[in-house]
N, C-alpha and C positions, 0 to 999 in steps of 0.2 A: 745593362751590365756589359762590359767590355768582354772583347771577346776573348783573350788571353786569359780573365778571371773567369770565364764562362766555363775554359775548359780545367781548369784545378776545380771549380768546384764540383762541376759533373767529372770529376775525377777521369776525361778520357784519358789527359796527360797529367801526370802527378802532382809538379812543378811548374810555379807559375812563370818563371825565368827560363824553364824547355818550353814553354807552350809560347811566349812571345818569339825566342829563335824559329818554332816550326813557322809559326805564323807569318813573320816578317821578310820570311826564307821563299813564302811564295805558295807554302802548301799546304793553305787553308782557303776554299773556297765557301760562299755564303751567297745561297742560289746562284749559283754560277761564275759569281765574277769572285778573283782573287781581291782575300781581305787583309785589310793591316788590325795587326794586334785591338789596336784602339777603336774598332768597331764595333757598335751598339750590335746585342742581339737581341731579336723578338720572338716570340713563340710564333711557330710557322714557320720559319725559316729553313732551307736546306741547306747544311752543313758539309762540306766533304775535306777529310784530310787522309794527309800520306805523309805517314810517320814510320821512318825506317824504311825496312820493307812491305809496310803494310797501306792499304787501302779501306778507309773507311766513308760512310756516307750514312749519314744520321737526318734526323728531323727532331727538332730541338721543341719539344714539350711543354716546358717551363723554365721561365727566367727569376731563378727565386732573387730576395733583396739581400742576402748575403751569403754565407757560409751554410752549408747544411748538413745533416750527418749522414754517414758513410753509406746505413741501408738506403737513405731516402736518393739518392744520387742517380740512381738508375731511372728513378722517376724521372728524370730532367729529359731523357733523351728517347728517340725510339731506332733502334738500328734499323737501317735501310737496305744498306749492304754492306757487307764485308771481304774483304779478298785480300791475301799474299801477292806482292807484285815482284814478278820473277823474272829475271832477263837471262835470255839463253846466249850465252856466252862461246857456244861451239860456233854458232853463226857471226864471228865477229869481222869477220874479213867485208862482209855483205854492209856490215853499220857503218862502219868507216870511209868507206866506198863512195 
C-alpha cells in the first residue's frame, strides 16, 4: 500500500490529498530516509512525520488490503513517540545570525 493511502487509512491524517502534500513536502520519513508519497509500506517499518506543529514517530503494525473501520485503525500502528515541536522565538537574533 502506498504510503499516502497508508496514512487516511490509519487515519493519522484524515485526507488523502493532505497526506500526499505532508509527504511530498519532505515530512515523512520511513526508517530514516525521506519518503515520497508513492512508497510501499511493510509492517516493520518506522514511520516518522511532522505534521503542523507536531512530531510523531510510529511503528506501522499492519498493512491491511484496503479500507478499514474506524475502531480497527489504531490497530494498524503503535505510537513510538509523540511530541509538540516548539520554537522559541525570543531567541531570534541568535538563528539568523
Amino acid at each position: 500500500m502506498r504510503l499516502d493511502k497508508f496514512l487516511k487509512v490509519s487515519r493519522i491524517i484524515k485526507r488523502r490529498p493532505i497526506a500526499k502534500i505532508v509527504v511530498d513536502g519532505g515530512k515523512a520519513k520511513l526508517d530514516g530516509k525521506v519518503a515520497k508519497s508513492s512508497t510501499e509500506v511493510k509492517p516493520g517499518q518506522i514511520l516518522e512525520i511532522e505534521y503542523f506543529d507536531k512530531y510523531f514517530k510510529f511503528e506501522i503494525v499492519e498493512v491491511p488490503t484496503g479500507n478499514v473501520p474506524k475502531d480497527r485503525a489504531a490497530d494498524l500502528i503503535k505510537v513510538l513517540e509523540s511530541k509538540g515541536i516548539t520554537l522559541d522565538l525570543a531567541g531570534e537574533e541568535d538563528i539568523f545570525q
